[in-house]
N, CA, C and O atoms as a CHARMM CRD file, in Angstrom:
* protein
*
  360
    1    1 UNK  N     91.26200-134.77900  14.39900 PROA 1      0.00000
    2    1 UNK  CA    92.48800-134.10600  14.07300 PROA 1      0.00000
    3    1 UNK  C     92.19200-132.78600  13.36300 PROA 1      0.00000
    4    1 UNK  O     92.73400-131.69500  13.54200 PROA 1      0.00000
    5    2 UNK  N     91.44000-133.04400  12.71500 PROA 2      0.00000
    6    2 UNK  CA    90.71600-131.44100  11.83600 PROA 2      0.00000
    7    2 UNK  C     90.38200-130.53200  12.66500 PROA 2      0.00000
    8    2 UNK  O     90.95400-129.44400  12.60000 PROA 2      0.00000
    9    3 UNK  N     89.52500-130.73400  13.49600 PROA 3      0.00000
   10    3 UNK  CA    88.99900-129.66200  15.06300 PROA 3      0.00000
   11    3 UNK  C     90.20100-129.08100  15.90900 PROA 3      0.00000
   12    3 UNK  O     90.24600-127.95300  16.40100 PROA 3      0.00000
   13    4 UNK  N     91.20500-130.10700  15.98500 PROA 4      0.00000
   14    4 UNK  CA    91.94300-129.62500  16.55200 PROA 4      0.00000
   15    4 UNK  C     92.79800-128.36900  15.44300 PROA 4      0.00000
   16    4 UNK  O     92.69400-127.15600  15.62300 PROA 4      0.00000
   17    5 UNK  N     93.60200-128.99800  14.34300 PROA 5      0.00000
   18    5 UNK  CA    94.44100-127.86800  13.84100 PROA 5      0.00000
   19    5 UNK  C     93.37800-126.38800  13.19100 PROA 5      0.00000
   20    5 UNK  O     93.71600-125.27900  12.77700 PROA 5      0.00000
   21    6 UNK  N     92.21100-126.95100  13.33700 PROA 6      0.00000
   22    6 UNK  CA    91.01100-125.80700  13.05600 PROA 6      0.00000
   23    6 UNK  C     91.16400-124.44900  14.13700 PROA 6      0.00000
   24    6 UNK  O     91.40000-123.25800  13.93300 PROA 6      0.00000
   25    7 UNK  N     90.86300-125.38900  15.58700 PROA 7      0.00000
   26    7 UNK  CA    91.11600-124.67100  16.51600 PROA 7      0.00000
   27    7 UNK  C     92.50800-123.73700  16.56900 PROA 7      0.00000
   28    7 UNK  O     92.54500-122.50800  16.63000 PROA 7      0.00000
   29    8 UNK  N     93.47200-124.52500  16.53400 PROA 8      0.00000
   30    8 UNK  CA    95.04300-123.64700  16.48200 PROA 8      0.00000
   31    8 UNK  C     94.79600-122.48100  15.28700 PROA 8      0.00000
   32    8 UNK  O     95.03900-121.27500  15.32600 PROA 8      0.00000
   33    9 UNK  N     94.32400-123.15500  14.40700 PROA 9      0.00000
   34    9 UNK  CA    94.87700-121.98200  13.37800 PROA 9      0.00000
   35    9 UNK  C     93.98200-120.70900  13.62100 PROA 9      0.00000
   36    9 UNK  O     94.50900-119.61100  13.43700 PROA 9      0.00000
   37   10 UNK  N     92.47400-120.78500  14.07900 PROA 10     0.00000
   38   10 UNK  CA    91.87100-119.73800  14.36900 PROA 10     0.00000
   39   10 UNK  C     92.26900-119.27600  15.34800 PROA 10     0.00000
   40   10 UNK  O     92.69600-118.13900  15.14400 PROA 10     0.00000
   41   11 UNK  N     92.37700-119.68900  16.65900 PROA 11     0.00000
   42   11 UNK  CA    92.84600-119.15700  17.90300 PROA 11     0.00000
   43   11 UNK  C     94.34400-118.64900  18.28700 PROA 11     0.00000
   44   11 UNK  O     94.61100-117.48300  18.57800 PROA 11     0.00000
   45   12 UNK  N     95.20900-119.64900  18.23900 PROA 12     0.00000
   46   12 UNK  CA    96.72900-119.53700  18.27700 PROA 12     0.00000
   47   12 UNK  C     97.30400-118.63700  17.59400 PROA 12     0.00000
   48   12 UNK  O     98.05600-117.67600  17.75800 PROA 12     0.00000
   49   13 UNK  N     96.51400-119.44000  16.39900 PROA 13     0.00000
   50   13 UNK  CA    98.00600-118.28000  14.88200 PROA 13     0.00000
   51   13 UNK  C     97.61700-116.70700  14.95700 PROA 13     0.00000
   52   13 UNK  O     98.45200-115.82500  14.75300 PROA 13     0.00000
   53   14 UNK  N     96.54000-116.50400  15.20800 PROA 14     0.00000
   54   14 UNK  CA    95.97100-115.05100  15.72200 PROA 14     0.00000
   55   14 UNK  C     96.52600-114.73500  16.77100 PROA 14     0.00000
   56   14 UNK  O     96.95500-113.58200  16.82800 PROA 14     0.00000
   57   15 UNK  N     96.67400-115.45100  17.71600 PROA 15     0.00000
   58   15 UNK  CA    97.38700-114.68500  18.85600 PROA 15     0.00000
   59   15 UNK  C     98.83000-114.68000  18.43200 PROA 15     0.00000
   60   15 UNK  O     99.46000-114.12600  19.33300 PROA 15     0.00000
   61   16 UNK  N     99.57300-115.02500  17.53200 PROA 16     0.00000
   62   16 UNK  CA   100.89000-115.27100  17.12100 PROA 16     0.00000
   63   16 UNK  C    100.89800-113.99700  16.23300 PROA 16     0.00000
   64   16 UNK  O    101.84300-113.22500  16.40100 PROA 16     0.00000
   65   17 UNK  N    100.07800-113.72700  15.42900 PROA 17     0.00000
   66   17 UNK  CA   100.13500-112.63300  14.20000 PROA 17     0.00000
   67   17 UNK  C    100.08100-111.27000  15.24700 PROA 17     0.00000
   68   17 UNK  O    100.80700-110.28000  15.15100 PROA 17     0.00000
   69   18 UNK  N     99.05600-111.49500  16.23000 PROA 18     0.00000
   70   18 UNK  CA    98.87700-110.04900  17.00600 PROA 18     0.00000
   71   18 UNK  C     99.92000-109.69500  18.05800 PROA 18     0.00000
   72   18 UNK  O    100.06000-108.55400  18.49800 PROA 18     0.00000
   73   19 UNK  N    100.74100-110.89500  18.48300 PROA 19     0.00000
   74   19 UNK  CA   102.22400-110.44800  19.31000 PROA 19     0.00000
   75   19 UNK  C    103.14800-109.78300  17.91900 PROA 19     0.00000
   76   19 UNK  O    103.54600-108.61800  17.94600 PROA 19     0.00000
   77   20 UNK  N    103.34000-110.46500  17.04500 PROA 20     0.00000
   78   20 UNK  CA   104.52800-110.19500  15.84800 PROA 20     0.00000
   79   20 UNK  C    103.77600-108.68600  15.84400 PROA 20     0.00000
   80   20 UNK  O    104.45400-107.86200  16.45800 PROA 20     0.00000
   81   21 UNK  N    102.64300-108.19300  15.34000 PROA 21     0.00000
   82   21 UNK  CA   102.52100-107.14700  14.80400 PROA 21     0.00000
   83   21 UNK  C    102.73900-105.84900  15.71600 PROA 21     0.00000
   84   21 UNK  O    103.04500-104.73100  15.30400 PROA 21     0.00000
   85   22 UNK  N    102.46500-106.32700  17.36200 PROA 22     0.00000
   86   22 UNK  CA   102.19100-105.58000  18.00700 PROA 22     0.00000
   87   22 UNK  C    103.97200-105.32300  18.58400 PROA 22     0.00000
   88   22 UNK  O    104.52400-104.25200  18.83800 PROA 22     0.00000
   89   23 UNK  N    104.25000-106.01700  18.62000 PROA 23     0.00000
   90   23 UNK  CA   106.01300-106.22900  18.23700 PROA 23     0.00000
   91   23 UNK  C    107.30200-105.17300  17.70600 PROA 23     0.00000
   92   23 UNK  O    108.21400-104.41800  18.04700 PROA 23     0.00000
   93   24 UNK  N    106.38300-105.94600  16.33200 PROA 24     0.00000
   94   24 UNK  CA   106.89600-104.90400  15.22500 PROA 24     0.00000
   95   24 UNK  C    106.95300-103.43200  15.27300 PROA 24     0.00000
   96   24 UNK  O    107.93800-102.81000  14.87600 PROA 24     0.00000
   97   25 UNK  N    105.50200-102.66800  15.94100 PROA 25     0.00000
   98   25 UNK  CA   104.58700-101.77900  15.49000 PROA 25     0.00000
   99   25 UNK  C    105.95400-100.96900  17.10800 PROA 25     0.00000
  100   25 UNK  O    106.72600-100.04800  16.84000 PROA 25     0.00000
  101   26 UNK  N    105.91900-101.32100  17.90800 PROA 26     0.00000
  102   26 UNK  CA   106.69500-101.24000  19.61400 PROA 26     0.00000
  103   26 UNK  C    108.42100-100.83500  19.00500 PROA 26     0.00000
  104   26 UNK  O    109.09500 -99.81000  19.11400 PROA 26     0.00000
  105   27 UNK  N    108.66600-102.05000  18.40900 PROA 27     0.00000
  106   27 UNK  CA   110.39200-101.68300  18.53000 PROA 27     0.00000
  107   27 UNK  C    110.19400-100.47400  16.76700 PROA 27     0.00000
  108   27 UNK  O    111.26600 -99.89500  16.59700 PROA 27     0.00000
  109   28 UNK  N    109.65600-100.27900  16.19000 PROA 28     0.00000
  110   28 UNK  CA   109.71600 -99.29700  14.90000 PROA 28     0.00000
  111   28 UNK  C    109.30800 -97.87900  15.84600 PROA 28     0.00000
  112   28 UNK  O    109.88600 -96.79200  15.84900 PROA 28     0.00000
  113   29 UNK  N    108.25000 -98.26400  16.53600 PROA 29     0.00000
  114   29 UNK  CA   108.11600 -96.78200  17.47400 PROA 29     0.00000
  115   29 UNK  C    109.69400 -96.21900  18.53100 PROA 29     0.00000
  116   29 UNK  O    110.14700 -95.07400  18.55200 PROA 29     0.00000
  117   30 UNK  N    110.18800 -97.31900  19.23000 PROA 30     0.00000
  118   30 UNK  CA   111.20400 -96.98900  19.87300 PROA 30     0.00000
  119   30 UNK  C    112.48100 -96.87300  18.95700 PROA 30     0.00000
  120   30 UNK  O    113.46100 -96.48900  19.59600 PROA 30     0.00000
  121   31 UNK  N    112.72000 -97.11100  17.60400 PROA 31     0.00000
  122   31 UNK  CA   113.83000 -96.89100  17.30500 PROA 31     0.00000
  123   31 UNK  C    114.13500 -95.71500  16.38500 PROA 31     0.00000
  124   31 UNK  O    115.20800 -95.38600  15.87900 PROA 31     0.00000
  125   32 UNK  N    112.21700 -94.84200  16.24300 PROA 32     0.00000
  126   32 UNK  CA   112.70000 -93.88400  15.59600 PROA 32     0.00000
  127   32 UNK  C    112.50700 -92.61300  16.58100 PROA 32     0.00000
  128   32 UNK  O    112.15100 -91.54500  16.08400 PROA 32     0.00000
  129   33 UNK  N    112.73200 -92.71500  17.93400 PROA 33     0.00000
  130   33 UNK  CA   112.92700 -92.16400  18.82200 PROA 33     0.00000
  131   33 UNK  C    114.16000 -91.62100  18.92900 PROA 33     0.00000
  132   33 UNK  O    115.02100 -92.41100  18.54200 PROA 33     0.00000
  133   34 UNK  N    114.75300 -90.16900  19.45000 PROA 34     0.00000
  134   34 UNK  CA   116.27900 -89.71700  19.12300 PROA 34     0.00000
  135   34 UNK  C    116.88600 -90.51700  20.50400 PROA 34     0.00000
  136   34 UNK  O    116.30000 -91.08900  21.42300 PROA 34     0.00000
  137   35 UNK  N    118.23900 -90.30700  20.23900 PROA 35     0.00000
  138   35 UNK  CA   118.98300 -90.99200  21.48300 PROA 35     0.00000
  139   35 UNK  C    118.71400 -89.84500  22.48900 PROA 35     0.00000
  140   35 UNK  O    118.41100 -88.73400  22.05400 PROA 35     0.00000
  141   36 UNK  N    118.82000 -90.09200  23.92000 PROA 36     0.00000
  142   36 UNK  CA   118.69800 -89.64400  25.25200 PROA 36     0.00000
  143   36 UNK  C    117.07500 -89.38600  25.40400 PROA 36     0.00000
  144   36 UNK  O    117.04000 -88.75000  26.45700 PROA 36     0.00000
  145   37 UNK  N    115.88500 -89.49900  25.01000 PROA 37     0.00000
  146   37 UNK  CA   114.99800 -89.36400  25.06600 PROA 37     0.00000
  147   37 UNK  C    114.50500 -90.00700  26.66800 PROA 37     0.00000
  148   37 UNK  O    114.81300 -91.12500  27.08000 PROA 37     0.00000
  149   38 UNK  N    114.17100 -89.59600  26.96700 PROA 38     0.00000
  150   38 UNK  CA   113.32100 -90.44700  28.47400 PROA 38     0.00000
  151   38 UNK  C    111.44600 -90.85600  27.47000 PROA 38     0.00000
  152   38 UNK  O    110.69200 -90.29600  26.67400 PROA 38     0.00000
  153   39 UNK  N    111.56600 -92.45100  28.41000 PROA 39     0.00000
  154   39 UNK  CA   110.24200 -93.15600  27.82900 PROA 39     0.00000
  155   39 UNK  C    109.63000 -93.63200  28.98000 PROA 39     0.00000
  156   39 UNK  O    110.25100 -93.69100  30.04100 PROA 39     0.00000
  157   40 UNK  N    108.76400 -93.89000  28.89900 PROA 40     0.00000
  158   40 UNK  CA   107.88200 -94.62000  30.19200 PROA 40     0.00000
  159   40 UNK  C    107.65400 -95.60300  29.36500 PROA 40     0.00000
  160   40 UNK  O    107.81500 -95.64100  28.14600 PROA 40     0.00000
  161   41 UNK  N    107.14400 -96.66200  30.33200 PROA 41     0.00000
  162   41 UNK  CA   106.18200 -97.89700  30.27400 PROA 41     0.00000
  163   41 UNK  C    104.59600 -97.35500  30.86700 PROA 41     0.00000
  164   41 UNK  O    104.24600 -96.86100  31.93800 PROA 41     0.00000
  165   42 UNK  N    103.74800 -97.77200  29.41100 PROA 42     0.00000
  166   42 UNK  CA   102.40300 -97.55000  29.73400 PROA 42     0.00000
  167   42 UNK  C    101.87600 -98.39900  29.16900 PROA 42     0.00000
  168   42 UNK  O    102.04000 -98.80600  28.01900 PROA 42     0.00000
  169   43 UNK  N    100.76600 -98.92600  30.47100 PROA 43     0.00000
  170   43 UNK  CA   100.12100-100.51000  30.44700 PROA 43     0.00000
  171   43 UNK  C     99.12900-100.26600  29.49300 PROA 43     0.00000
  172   43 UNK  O     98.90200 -99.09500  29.18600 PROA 43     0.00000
  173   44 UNK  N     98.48200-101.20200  28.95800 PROA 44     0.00000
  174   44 UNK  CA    97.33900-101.17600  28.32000 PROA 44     0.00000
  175   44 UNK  C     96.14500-101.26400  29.34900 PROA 44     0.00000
  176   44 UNK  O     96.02500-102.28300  30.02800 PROA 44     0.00000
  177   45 UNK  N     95.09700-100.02200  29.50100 PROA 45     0.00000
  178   45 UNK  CA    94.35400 -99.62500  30.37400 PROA 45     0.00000
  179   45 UNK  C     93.22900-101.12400  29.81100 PROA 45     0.00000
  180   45 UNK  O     92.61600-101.64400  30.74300 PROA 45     0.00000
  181   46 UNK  N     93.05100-101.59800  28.73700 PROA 46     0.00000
  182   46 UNK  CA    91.72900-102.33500  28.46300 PROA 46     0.00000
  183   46 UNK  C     92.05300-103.98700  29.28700 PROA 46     0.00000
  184   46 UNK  O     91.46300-104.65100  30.13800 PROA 46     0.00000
  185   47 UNK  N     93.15900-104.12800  28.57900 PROA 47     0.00000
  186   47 UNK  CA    93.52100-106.07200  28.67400 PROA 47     0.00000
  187   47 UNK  C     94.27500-106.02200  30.11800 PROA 47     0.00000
  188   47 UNK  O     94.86300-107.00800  30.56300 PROA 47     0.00000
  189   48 UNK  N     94.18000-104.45600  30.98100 PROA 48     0.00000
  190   48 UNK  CA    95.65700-104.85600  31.88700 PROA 48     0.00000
  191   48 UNK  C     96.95300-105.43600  31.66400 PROA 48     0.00000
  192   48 UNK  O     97.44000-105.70000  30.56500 PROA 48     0.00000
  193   49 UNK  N     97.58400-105.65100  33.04000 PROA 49     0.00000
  194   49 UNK  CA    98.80100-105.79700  32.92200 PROA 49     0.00000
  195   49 UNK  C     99.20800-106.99400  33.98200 PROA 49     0.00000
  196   49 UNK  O     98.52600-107.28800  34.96400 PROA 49     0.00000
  197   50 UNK  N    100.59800-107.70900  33.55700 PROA 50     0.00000
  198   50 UNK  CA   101.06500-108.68600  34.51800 PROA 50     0.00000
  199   50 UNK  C    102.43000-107.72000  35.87200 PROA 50     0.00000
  200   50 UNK  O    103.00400-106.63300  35.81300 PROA 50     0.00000
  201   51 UNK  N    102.42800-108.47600  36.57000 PROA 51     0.00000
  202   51 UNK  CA   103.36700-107.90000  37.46700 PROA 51     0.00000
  203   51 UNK  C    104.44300-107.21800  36.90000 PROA 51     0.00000
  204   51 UNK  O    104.86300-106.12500  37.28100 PROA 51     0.00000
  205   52 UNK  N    104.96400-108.02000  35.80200 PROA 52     0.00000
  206   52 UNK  CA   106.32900-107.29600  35.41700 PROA 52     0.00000
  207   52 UNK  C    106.45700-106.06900  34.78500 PROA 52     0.00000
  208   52 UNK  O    107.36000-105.23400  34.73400 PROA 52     0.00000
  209   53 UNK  N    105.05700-106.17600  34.19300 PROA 53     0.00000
  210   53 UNK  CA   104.68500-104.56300  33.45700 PROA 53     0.00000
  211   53 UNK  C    104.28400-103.55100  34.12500 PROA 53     0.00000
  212   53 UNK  O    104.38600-102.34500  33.89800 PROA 53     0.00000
  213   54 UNK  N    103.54100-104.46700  35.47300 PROA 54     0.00000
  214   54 UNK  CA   103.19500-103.04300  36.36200 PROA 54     0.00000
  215   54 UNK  C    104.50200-102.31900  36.50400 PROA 54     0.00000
  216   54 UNK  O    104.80200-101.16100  36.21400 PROA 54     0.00000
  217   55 UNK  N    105.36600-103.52700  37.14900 PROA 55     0.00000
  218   55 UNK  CA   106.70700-102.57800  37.68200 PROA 55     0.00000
  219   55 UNK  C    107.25100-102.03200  36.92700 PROA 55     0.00000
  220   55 UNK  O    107.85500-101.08200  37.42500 PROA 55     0.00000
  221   56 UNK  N    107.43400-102.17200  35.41100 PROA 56     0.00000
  222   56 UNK  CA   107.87300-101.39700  34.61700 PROA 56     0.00000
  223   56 UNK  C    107.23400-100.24600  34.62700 PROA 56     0.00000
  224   56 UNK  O    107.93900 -99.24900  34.46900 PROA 56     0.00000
  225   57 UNK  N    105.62000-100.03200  34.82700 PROA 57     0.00000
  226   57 UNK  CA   105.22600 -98.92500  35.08500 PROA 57     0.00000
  227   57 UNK  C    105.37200 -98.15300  35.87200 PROA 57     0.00000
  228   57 UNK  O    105.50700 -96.94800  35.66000 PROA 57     0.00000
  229   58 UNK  N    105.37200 -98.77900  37.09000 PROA 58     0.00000
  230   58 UNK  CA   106.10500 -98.10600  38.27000 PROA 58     0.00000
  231   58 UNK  C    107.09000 -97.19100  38.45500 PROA 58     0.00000
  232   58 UNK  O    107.10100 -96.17700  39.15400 PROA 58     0.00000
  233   59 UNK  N    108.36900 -97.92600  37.35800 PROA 59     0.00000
  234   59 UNK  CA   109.75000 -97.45100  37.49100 PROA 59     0.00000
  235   59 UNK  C    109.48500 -95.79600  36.91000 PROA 59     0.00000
  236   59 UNK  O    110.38600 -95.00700  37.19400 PROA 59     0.00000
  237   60 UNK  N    108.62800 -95.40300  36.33900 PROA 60     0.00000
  238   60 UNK  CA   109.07500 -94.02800  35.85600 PROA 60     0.00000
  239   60 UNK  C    109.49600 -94.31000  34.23200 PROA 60     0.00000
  240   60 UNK  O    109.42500 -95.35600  33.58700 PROA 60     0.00000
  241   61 UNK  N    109.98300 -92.90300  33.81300 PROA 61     0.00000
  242   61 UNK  CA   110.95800 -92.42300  32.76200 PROA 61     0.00000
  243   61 UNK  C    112.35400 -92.98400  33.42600 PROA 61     0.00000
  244   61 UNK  O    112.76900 -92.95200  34.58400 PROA 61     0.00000
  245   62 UNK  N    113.11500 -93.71400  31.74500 PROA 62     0.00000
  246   62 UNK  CA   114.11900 -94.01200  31.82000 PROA 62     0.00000
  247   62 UNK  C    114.35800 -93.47600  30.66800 PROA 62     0.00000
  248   62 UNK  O    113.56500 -93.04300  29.83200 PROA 62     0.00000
  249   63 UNK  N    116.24400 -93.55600  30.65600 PROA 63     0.00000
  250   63 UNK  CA   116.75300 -92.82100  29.14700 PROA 63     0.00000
  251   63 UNK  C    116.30900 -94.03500  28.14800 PROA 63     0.00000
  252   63 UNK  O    116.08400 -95.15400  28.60800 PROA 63     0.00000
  253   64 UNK  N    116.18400 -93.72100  26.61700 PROA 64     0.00000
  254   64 UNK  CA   116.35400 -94.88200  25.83900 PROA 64     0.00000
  255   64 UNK  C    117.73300 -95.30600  25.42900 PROA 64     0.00000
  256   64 UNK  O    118.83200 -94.82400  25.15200 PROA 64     0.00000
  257   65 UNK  N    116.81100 -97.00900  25.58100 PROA 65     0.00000
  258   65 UNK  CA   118.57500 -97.50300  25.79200 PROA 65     0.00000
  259   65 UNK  C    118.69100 -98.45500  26.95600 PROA 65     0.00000
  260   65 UNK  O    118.85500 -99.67100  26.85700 PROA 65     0.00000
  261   66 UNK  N    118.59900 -97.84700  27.93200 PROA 66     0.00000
  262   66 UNK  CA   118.27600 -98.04900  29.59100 PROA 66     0.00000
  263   66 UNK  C    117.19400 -99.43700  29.26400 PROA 66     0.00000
  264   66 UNK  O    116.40000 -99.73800  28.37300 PROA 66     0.00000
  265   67 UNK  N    117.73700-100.11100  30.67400 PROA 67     0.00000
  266   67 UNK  CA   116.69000-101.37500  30.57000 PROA 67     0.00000
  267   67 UNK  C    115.44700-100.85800  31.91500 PROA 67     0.00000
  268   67 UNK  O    115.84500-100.28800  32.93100 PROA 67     0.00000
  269   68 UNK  N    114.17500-101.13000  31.71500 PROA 68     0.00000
  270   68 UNK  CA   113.33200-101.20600  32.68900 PROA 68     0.00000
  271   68 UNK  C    113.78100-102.03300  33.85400 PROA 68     0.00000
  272   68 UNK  O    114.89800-102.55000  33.82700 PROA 68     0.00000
  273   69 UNK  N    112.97700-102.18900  34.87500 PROA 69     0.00000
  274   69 UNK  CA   113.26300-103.20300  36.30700 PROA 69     0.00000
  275   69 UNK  C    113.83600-104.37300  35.82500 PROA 69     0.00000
  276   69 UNK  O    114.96700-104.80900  36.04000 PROA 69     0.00000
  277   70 UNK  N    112.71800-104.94800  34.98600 PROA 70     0.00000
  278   70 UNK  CA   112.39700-106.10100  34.27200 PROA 70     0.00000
  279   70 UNK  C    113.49900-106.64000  33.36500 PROA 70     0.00000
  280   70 UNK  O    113.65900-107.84500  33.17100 PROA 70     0.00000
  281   71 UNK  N    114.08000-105.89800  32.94400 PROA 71     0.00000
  282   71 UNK  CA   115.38700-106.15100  31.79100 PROA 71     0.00000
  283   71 UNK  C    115.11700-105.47800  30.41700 PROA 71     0.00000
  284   71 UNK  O    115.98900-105.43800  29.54900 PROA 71     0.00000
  285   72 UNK  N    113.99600-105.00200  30.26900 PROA 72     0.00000
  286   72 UNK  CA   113.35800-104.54200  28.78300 PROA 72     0.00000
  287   72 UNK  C    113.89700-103.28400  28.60800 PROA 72     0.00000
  288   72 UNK  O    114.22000-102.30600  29.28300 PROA 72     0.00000
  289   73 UNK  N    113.87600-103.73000  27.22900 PROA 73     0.00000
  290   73 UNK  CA   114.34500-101.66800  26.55500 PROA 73     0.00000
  291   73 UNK  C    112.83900-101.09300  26.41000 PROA 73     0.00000
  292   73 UNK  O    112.48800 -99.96200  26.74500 PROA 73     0.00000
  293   74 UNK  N    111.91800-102.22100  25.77200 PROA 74     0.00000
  294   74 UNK  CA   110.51000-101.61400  25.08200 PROA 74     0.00000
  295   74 UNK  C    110.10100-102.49700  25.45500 PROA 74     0.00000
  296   74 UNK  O    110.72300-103.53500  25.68200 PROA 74     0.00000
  297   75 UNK  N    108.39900-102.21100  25.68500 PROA 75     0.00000
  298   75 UNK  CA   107.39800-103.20600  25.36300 PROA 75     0.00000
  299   75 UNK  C    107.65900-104.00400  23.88500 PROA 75     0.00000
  300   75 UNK  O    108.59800-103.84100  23.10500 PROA 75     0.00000
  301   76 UNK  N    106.54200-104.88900  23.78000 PROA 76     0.00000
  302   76 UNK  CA   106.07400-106.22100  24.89900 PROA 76     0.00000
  303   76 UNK  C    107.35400-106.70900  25.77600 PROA 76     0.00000
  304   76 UNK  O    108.58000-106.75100  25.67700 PROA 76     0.00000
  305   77 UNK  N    106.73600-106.91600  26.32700 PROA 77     0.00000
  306   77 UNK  CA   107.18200-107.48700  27.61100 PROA 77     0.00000
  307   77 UNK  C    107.37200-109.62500  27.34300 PROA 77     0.00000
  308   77 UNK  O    108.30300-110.42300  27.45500 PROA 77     0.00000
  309   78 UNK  N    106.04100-109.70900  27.00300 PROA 78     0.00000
  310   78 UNK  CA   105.80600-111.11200  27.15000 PROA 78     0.00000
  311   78 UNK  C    104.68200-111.28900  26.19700 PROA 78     0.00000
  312   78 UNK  O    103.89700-110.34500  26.11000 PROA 78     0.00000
  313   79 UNK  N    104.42500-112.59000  25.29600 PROA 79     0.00000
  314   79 UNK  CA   103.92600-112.66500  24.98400 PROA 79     0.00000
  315   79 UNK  C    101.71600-112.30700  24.99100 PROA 79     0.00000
  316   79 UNK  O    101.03500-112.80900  25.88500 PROA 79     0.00000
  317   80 UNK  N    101.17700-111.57800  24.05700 PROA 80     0.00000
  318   80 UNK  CA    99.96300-111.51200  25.01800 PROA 80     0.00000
  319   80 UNK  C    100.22500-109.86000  25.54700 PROA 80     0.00000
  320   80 UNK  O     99.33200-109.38100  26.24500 PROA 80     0.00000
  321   81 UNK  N    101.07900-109.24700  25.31800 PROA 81     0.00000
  322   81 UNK  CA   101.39000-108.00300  26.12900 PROA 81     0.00000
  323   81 UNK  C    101.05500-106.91800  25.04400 PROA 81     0.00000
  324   81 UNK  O    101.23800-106.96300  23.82800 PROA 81     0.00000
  325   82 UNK  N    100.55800-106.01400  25.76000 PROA 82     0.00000
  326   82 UNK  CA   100.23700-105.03100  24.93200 PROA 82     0.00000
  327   82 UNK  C    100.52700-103.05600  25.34400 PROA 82     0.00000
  328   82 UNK  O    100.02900-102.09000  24.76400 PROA 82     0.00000
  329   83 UNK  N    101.05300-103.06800  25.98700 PROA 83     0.00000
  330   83 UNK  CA   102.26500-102.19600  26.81000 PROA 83     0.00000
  331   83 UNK  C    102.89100-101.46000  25.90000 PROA 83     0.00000
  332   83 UNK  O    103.31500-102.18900  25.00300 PROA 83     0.00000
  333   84 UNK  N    103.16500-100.21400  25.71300 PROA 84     0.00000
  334   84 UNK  CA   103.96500 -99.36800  24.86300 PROA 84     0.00000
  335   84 UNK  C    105.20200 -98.85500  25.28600 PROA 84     0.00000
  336   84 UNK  O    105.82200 -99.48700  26.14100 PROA 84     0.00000
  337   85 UNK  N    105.70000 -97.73400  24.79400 PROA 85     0.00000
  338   85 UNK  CA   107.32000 -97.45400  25.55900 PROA 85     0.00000
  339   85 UNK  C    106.79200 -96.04400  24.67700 PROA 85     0.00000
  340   85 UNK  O    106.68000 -95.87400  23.46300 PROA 85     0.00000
  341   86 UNK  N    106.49900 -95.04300  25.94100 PROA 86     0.00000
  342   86 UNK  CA   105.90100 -93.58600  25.39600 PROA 86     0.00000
  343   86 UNK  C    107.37300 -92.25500  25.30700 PROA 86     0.00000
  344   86 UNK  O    108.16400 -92.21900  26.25000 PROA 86     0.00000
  345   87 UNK  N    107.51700 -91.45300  24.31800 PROA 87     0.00000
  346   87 UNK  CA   108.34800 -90.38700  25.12600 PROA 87     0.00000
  347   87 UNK  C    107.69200 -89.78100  25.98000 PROA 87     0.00000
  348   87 UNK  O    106.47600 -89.62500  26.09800 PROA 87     0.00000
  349   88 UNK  N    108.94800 -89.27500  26.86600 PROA 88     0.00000
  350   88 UNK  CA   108.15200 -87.88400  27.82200 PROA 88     0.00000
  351   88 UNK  C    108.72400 -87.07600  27.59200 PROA 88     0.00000
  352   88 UNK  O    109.88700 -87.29500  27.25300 PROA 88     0.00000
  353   89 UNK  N    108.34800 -86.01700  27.63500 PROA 89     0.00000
  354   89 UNK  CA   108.88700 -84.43700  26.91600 PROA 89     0.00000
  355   89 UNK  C    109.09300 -83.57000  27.97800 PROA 89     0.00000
  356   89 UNK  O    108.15800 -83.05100  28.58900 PROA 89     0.00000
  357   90 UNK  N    110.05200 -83.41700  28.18700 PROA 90     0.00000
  358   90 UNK  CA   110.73500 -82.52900  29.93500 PROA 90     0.00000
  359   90 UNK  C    110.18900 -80.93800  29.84500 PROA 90     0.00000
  360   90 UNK  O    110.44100 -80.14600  30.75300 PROA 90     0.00000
């Protein structure tokens, strides 16, 4: 029983602390963004990406606000995701 909650707490709760932070760090970037701004979805070039993020990448600049393909305003996407929501400057 020890090995096991050993295991969770090193492995799991780390991957739990690094979604929350990476989270956090995503919607504080997109909300001090001005309104009408156009953002892209940009994958994380190291860990890659799942289908839904590609297509979010795909889609282009959207206004903020606007949902991606996917339904998202901002990255993450999904847990494990590491995807940003960039301005683009016209």
């Amino acid at each position: 029983m020890r090995d096991v909650y050993r295991g969770w707490k090193t492995d799991l709760l780390d991957q739990y602390i690094d979604d929350i932070a990476c989270s956090a760090y995503s919607k504080g970037g997109f909300l001090a963004l001005e309104p009408g701004v156009h953002v892209a979805w940009v994958v994380d070039p190291v860990s890659g990406c799942c289908s839904e993020c590609e297509d979010n990448s795909l889609a282009g600049a959207v206004n903020k606000g606007e949902e991606f393909p996917t339904g998202h305003e901002f990255a993450p996407a999904h847990p494990g995701c590491r995807c940003l929501v960039y301005p683009i400057q016209d």
